[in-house]
C-alpha positions as CSV (number, residue, x, y, z in Angstrom):
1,X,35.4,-57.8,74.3
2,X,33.4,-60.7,73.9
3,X,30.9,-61.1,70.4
4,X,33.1,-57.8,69.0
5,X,34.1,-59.4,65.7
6,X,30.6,-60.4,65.3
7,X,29.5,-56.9,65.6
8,X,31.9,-55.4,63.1
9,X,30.9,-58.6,60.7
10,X,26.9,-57.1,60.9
11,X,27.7,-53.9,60.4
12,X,30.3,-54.0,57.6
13,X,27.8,-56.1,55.8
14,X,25.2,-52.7,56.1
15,X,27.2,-50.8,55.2
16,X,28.0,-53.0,51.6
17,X,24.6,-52.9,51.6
18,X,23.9,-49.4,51.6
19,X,26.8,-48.6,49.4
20,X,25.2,-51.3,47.2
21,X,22.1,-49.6,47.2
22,X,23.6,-46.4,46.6
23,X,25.7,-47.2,43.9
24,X,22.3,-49.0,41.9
25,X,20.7,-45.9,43.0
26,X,23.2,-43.6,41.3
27,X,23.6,-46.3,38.3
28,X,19.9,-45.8,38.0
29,X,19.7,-41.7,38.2
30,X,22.7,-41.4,35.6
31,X,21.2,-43.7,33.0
32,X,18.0,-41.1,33.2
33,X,20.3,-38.3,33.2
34,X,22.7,-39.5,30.3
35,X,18.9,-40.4,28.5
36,X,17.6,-36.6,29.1
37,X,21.2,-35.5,27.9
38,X,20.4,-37.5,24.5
39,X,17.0,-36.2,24.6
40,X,18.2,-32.4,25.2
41,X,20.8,-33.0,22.5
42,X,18.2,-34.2,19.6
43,X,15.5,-31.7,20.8
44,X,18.4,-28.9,20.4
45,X,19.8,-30.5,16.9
46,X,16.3,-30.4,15.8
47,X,15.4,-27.2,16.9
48,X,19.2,-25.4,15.7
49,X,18.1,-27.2,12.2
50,X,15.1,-26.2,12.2
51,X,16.7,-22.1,13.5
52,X,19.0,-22.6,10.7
53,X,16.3,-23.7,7.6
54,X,14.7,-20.5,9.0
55,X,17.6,-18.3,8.9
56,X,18.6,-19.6,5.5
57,X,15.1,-19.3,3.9
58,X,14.5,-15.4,5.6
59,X,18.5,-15.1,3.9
60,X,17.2,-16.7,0.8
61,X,14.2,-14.4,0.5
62,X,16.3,-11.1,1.9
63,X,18.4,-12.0,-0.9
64,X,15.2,-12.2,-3.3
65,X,13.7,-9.0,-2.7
66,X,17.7,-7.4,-2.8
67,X,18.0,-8.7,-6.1
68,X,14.3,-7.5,-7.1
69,X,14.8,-4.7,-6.0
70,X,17.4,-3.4,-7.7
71,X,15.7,-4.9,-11.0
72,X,12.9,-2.8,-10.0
73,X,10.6,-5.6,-9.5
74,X,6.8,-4.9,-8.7
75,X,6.5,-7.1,-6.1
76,X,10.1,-6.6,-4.2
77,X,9.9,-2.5,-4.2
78,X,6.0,-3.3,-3.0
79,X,7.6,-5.4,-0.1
80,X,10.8,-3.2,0.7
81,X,8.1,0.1,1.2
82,X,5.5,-2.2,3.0
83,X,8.8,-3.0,5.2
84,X,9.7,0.6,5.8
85,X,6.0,1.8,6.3
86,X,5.7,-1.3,8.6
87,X,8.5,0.0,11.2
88,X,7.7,3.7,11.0
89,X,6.7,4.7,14.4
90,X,3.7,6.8,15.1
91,X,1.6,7.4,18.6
92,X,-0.2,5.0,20.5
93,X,-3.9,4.4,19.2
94,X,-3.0,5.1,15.3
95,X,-3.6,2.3,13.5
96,X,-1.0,-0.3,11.9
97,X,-2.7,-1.5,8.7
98,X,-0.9,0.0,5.8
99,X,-0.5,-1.3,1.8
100,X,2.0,-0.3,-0.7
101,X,2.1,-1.0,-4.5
102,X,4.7,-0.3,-7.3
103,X,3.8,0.4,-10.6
104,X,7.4,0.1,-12.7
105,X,5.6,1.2,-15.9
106,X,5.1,4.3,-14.2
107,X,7.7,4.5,-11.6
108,X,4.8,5.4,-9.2
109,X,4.2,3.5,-5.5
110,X,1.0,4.0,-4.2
111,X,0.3,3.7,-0.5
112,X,-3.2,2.6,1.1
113,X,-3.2,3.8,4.5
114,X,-5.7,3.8,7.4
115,X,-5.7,6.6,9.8
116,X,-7.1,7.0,13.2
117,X,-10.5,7.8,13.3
118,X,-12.0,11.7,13.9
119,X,-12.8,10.8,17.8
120,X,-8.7,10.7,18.2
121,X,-9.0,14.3,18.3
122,X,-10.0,15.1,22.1
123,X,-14.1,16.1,22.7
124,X,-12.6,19.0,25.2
125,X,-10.8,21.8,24.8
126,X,-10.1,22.7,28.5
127,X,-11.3,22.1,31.9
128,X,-12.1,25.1,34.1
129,X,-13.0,25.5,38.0
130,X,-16.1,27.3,38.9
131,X,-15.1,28.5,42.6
132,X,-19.0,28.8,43.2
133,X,-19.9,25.3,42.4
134,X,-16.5,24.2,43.9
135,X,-16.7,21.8,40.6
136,X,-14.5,21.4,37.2
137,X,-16.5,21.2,34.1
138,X,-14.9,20.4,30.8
139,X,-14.8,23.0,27.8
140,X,-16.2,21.7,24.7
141,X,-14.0,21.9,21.5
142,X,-15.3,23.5,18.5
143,X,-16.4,21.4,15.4
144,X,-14.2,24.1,13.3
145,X,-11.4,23.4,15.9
146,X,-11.6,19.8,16.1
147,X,-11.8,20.0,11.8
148,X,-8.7,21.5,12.1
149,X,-6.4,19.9,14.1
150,X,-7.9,16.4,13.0
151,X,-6.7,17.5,8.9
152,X,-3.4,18.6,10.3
153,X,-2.8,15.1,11.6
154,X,-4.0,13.2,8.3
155,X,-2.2,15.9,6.4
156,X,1.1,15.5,8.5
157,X,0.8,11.5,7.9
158,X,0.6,12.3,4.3
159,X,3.6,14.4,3.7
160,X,5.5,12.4,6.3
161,X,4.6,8.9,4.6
162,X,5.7,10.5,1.2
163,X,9.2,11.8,2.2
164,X,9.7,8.1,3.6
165,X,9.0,6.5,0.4
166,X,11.0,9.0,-1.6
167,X,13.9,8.8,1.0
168,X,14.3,4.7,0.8
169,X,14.1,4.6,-3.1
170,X,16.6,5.8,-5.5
171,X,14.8,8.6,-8.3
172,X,14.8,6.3,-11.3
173,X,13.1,4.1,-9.4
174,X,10.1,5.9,-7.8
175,X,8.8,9.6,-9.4
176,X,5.5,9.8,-8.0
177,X,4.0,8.9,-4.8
178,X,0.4,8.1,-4.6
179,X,-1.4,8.3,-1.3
180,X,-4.8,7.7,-0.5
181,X,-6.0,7.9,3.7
182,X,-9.0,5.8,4.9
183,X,-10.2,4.9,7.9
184,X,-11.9,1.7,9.1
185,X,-15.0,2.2,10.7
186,X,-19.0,1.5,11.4
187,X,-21.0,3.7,9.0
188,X,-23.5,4.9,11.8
189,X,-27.0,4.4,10.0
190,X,-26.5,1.5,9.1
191,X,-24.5,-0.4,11.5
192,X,-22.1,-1.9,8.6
193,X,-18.2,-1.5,8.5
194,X,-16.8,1.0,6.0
195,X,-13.5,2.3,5.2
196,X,-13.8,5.9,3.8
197,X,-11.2,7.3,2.0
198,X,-10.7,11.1,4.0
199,X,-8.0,12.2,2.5
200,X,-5.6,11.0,-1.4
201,X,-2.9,13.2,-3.2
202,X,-0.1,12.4,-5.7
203,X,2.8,14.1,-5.0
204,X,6.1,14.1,-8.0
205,X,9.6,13.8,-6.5
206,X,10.8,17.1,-8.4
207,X,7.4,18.6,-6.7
208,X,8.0,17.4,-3.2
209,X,11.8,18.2,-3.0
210,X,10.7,22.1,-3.4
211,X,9.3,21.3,0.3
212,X,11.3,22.9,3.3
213,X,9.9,20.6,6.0
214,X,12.2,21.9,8.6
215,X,10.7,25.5,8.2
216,X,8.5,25.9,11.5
217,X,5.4,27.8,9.5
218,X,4.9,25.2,6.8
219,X,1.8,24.0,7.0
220,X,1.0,20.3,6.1
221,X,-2.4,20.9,5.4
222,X,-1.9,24.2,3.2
223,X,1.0,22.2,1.5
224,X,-0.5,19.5,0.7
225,X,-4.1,21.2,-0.8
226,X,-1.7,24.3,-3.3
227,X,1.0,22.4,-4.0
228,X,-0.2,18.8,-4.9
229,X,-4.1,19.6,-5.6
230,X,-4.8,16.9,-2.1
231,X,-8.3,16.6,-1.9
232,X,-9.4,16.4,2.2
233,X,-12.9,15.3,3.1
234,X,-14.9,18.5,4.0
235,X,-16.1,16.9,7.2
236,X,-13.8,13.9,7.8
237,X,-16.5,13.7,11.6
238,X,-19.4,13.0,9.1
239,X,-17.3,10.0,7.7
240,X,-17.8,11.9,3.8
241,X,-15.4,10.1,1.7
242,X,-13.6,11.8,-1.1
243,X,-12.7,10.7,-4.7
244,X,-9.3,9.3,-4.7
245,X,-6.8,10.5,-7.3
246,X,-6.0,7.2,-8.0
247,X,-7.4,3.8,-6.9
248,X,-5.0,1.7,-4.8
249,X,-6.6,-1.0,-6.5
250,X,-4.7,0.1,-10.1
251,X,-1.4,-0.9,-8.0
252,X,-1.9,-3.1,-5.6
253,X,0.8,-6.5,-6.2
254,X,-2.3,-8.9,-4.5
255,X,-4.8,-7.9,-7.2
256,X,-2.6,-6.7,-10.5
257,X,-0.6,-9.5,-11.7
258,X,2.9,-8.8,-12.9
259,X,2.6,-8.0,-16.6
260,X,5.8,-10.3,-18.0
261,X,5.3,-12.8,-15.1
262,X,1.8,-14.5,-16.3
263,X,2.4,-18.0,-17.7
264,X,2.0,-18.9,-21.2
265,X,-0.6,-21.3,-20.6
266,X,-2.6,-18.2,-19.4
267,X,-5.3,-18.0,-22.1
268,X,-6.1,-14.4,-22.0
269,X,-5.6,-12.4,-24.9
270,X,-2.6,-10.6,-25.0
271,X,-3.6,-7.0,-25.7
272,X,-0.1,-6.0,-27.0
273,X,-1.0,-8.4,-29.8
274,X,-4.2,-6.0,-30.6
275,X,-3.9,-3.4,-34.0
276,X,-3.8,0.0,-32.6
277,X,-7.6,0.3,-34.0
278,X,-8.8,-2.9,-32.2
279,X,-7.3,-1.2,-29.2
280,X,-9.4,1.4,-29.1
281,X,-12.6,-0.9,-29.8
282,X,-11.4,-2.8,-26.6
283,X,-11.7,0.2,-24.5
284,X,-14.8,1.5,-25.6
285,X,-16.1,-2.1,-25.0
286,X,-14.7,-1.7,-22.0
287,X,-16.8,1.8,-21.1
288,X,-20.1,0.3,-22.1
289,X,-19.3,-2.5,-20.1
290,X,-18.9,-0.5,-17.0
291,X,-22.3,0.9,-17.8
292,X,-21.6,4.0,-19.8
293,X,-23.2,5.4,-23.2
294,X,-20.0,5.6,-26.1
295,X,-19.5,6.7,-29.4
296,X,-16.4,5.6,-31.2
297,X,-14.1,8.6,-33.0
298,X,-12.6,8.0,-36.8
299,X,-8.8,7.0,-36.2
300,X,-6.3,10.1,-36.1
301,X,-3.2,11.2,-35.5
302,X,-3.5,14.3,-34.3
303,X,-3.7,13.6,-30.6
304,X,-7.6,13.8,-30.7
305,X,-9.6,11.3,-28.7
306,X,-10.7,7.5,-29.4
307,X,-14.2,7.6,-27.6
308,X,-16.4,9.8,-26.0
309,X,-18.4,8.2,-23.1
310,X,-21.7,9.1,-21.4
311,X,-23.3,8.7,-18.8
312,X,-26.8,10.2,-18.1
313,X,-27.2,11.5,-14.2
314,X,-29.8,14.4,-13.5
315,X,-27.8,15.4,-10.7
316,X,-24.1,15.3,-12.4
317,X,-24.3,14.1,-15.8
318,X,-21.0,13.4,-17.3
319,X,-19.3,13.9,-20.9
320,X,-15.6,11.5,-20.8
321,X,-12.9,12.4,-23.7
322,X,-11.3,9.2,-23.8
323,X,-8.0,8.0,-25.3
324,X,-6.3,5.0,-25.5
325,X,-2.7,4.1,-26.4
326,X,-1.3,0.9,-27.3
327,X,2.1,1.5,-26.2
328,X,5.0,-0.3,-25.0
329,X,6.8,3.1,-24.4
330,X,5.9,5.2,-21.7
331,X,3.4,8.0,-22.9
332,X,5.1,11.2,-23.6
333,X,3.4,14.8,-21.1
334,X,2.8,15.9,-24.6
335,X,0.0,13.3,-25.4
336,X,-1.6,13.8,-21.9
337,X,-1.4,17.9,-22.6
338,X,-2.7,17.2,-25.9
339,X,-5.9,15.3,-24.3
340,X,-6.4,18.4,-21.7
341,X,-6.9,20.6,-24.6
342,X,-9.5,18.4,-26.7
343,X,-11.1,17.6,-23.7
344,X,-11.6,21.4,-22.9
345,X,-12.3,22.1,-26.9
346,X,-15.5,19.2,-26.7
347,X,-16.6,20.4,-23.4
348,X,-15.9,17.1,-21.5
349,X,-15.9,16.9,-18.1
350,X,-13.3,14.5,-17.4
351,X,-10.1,13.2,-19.7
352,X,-9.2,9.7,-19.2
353,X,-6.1,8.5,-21.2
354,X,-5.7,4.3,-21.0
355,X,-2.5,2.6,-22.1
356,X,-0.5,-0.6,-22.0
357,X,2.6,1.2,-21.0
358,X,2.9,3.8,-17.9
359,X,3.6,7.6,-17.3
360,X,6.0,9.6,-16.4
361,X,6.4,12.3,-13.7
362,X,6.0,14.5,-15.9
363,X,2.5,13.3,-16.8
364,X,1.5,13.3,-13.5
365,X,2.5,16.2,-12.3
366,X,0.5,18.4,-15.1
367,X,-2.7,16.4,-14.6
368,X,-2.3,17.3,-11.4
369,X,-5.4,19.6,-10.0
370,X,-7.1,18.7,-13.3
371,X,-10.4,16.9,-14.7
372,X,-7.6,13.6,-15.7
373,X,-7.4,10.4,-15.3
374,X,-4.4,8.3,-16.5
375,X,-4.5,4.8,-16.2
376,X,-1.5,2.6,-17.0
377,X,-1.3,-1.0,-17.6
378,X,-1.2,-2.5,-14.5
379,X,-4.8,-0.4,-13.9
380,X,-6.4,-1.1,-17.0
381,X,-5.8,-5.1,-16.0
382,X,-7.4,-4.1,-12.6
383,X,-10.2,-2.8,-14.2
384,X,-10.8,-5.7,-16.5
385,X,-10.8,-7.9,-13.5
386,X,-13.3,-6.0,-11.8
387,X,-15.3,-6.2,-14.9
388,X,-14.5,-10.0,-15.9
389,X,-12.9,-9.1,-18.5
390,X,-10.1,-11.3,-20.0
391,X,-7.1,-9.7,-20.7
392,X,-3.7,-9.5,-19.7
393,X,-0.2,-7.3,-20.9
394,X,2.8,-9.5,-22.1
395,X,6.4,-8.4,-24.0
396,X,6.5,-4.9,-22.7
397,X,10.2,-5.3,-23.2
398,X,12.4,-3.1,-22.1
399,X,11.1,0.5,-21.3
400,X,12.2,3.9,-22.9
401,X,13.8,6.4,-19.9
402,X,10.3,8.3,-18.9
403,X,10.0,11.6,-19.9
């Protein structure tokens, strides 16, 4: 046919064309893919560095707190508890906030914990149906009721919280378990937060192993109050705090510094470098400082006390045997026994024995239910922060097995 090769000249040149103008196109698209490919890969080196400096750093530190805790470090048995506290599963609407502190001088961890407030406890008992009303009306709960089933639960987190720390740490590491319940709330009259404490005990491992939790009639509550002397706010729905057996405060790791860990720059004095006499002179400073009335003893042997501090109150005056050891030991039961009896003999009504050392289970289990107070090192810095006091505890050395 006539004009034919023209025809197939025209439309072989399209076609280079378009095959042209595809290939530029797909020249085009693959230079920007083969760019977001280089992109991707960067972005993905960076980030599996970046996953890697992580893992290697949460490595580093797992390997930190291992190591520290075996060495019975403060700070890594503080961190291994908090840990196991952390993941301990409880019921929705308990709260998560929780503190653990190690005290090695005493081999005592003492756990801060915040419970769920009195209203967790259900306002009804019951509903009924009154057939004449053709209505349901709920059944209010006795106070008394709702008293008791509200110090079961605190009570049950108690004994349960103390069987975990005891279970995750070996026995020469932990002997005594301190634990102290608050809530956080708003104190009603005056529209201000507060954080009561409802419910503390101290419980010794030897003590605690005499347990048979699996026995369905123990009783938490009963447990807790005969066998470790717990003291249980009298009307935890009034918010009425109790006196804590121990302040977490005496064990916290963010507020007691390591004693053997402060730098040598640290211009505190040392109180290990104190005479035994000078000692005792430091605590009863100490006393008047925190506002109380003291007369210094004559230096003995013979187990007596240091100080005797006053403090005038029409209400509830109070008469304090105090004694103080400069120790690097851990204080023997018989020195805390010793105390109990002078403090009974001079009609105190509270025995408070301060050392640089710590204690030993068998300390606190006998001042157990009784008018003592034994504060170790770590506490006696705690207090002489909260006072301003300058102080600090180095060269313990290496501690005597705890008696």
């Amino acid at each position: 046919m006539f004009g034919g090769s023209q025809r197939y000249q025209a439309t072989y040149e399209a076609a280079e064309q378009k095959f042209a103008g595809a290939q530029a196109d797909y020249q085009m698209r693959e230079a920007a893919r083969q760019r977001g490919i280089t992109a991707a890969r960067a972005e993905w080196s960076r980030a599996a560095a970046e996953a890697e400096r992580q893992a290697n750093a949460h490595n580093a530190h797992v390997a930190e707190v291992a190591a520290g805790f075996r060495a019975h470090d403060r700070f890594a048995v503080s961190e291994y508890v908090q840990t196991v506290l952390d993941r301990s599963p409880y019921p929705e609407g308990f709260p998560a906030e929780r503190h653990a502190g190690y005290v090695p001088e005493s081999s005592l961890l003492a756990v801060e914990w915040f419970l769920p407030t009195f209203d967790i406890i259900p306002e009804h008992k019951a509903f009924r149906h009154v057939k004449a009303r053709k209505a349901v009306e709920p059944v209010a709960r006795p106070t008394a009721e709702a008293q008791r089933l509200y110090n079961a639960v605190i009570a049950q987190v108690a004994v349960r919280t103390v069987r975990e720390v005891f279970t995750v740490t070996p026995p020469d590491m932990v002997s005594t378990v301190v634990f102290n319940g608050h809530v956080n709330t708003v104190d009603p009259a005056t529209g201000q937060k507060i954080q009561p404490p409802l419910i503390s005990m101290r419980a010794t491992r030897e003590k605690f192993d005499e347990l048979v939790l699996t026995e369905p009639r123990f009783d938490p509550v009963a447990s807790i109050k005969r066998h470790f002397f717990a003291v249980i706010s009298l009307h935890p729905e009034e918010l009425k705090p109790i006196e804590p057996v121990m302040p977490f405060s005496r064990a916290d790791p963010r507020v007691v510094e390591a004693i053997d860990v402060i730098s040598t720059l640290d211009q505190r004095p040392n109180l290990l470098d104190l005479s035994p006499k000078a000692f005792e002179s430091f605590v009863q400073n100490l006393f008047t400082k925190m506002g109380y009335t003291t007369d210094q003893y004559r230096s003995s042997n013979d187990g007596g006390i240091d100080c005797m501090a006053f403090k005038s109150d029409p209400v509830a005056p109070m008469k304090i045997a105090v004694q103080a050891k400069l120790y690097t030991k851990t204080v023997s039961p018989t020195h805390v026994r010793d105390l109990y009896g002078t403090m009974q003999h001079e009609g105190a009504t509270l025995g408070i024995m301060i050392t640089t050392s710590g204690y030993g289970p068998g300390s606190e289990e006998f001042a157990n239910g009784k008018p003592l107070h034994l504060i170790d090192g770590p506490g006696l810095i705690s207090i002489c922060q909260e006072h301003d006091i300058p102080a600090r505890i180095l060269g313990l050395g290496t501690r005597k097995r705890r008696a």
